[in-house]
C-alpha positions, 0 to 999 in steps of 0.5 A: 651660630651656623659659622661657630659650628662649622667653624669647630668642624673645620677645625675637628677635621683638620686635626683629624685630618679628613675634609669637611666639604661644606659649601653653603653658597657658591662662588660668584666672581663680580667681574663676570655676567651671567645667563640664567641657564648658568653660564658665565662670560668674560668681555675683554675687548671683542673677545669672549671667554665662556664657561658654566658657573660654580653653582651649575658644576655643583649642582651637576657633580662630577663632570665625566664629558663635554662635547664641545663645538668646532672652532669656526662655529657661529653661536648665538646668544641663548642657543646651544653650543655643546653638553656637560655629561656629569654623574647626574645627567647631561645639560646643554650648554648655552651660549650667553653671548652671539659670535664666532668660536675662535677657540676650543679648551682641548684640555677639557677632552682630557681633563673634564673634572676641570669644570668642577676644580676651576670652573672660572679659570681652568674649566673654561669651555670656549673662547668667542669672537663676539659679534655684539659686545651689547649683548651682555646687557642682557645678561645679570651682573654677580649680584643679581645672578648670587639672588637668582640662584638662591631663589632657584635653590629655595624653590628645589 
């Protein structure tokens, strides 16, 4: 019934031409793994791309600044690296994997509101020579994370 009536708002917006930003879940890509802090990390090989997920840009709103860390910077896995300053507040950063930041996205110093528009794509935040590729072992899978987000936001 839910989907029937969204789907008629939709439907009603768009013949009015407005938009209807409903957004019951969040995006959670299965190729990823997860840190229970909402951070998201991509092995390829030994490197690392990192960045916050959809649920965590949802929940902060519009990200106005983040502080990013040096290229050449040793991080380890669940300490902090940087800061997401949003209308809200400002959250640490935490990285979900060990090794050294070969790669900073510049971008970001210009454009903040990427982490909110692509959170998987264009709003990365760091790129890292990864000390222990095992690490991600600690880390939950797209299922798991999906599970742990709806339990958090139960709770809230």
């Amino acid at each position: 019934m839910a989907s029937s009536r969204l789907l008629w708002a939709s439907r009603a917006a768009s013949y009015l031409r407005i938009s209807v930003f409903h957004r019951g879940f969040s995006t959670v890509l299965k190729d990823l793994k997860y840190a229970d802090s909402h951070e998201w990390v991509k092995i390829e090989g030994a490197s690392a791309t990192v960045g916050i997920t959809d649920h965590a840009q949802d929940h902060l709103g519009d990200v106005v600044y983040i502080e990013l860390p040096e290229v050449g910077a040793a991080i380890a896995q669940g300490s902090s690296f940087g800061a997401v300053e949003s209308v809200k507040a400002t959250s640490d950063i935490y990285s979900p994997i060990s090794g050294k930041v070969v790669e900073v996205n510049e971008e970001l110093n210009k454009s903040p509101g990427l982490v909110n528009l692509s959170p998987y794509e264009d709003g990365w935040i760091i790129k890292v020579e990864a000390k222990d590729a095992n690490e991600v072992n600690n880390l939950m899978g797209a299922d798991d994370y999906s599970k742990f987000c709806e339990e958090e936001d139960a709770k809230h």
